[in-house]
C-alpha positions in Angstrom: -2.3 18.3 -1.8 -0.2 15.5 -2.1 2.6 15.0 0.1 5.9 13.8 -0.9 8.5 12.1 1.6 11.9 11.1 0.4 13.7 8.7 3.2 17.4 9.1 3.2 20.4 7.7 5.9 24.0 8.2 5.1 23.4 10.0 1.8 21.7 7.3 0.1 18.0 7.4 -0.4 16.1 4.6 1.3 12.7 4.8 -0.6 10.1 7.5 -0.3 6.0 7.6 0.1 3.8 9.8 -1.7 0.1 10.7 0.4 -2.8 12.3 -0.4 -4.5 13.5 -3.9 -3.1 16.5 -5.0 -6.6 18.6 -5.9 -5.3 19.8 -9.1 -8.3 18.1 -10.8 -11.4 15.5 -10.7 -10.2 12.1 -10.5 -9.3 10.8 -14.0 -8.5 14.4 -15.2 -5.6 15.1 -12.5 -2.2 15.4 -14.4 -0.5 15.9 -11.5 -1.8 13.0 -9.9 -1.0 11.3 -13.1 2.4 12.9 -13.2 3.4 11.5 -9.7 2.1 8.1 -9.7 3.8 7.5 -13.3 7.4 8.6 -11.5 6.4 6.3 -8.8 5.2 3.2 -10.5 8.3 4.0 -13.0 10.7 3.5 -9.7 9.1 1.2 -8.6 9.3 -1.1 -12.3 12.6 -0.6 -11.9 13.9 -1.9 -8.4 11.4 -4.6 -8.9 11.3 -6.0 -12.6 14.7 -4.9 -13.7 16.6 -5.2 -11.3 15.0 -7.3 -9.3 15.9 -6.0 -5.3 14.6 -7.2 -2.3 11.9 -3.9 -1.2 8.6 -3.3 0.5 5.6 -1.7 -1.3 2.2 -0.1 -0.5 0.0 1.2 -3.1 -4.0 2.4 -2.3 -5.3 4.1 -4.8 -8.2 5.3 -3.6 -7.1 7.4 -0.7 -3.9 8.7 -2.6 -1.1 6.4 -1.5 2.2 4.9 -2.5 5.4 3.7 -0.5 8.5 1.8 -1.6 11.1 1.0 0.8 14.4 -0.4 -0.4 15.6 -3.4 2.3 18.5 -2.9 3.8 20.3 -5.2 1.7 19.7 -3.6 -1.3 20.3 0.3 -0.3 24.2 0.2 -1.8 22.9 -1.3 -5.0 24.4 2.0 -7.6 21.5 1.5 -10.1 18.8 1.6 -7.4 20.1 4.7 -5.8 20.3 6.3 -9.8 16.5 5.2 -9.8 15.4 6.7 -6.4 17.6 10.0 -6.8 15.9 10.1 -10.5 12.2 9.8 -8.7 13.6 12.4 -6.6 14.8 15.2 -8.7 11.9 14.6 -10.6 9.2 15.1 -7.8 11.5 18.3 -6.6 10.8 19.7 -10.3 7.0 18.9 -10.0 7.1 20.3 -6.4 8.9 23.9 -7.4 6.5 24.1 -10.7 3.4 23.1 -8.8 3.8 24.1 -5.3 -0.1 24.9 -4.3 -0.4 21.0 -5.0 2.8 18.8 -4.3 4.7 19.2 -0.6 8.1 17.4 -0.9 10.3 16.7 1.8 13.2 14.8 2.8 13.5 13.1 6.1 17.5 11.5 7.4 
């Protein structure tokens, strides 16, 4: 299962982190996995090579892991937020339609 954390403080969304492989199917044929690291590596394009804002990022691919963390000078920035709350809505959609695979939650 792969488990979804959203960070938030003062209703704006600070980054999230995505753990674990979600067991829908062998590695290479996992559309879920597929699903979720295309949201996240689309997010994470986005507050990186468009817009260009200061973050943190983790990535291993092996054991099922992916974190972005906006810095703090960057969390008021309107188009980041649209791109975070976008990953967001998005992984609650994959979460409600594939719940026996995808745990999302929000934390702040």
């Amino acid at each position: 299962m792969t488990q979804i954390t959203v960070f938030k403080e003062k209703g704006k969304i600070l980054g999230f982190e995505c753990k674990g492989h979600s067991g829908y199917a062998e590695s290479g044929a996992d559309i879920i996995c597929a699903a979720i690291s295309t949201l996240a590596g689309s997010c994470h394009l986005g507050i990186s090579k468009v817009l260009g804002l200061a973050h943190t990022f983790e990535i291993d691919e092996e054991v099922g892991y992916f974190k972005l963390m906006l810095k703090p000078e960057s969390v008021q920035n309107q188009p980041a937020q649209v791109l975070l709350q976008t990953f967001a809505q998005s992984a609650q959609e994959l979460a409600d339609s594939h719940k026996k695979f995808i745990k999302l939650k929000q934390e702040g």
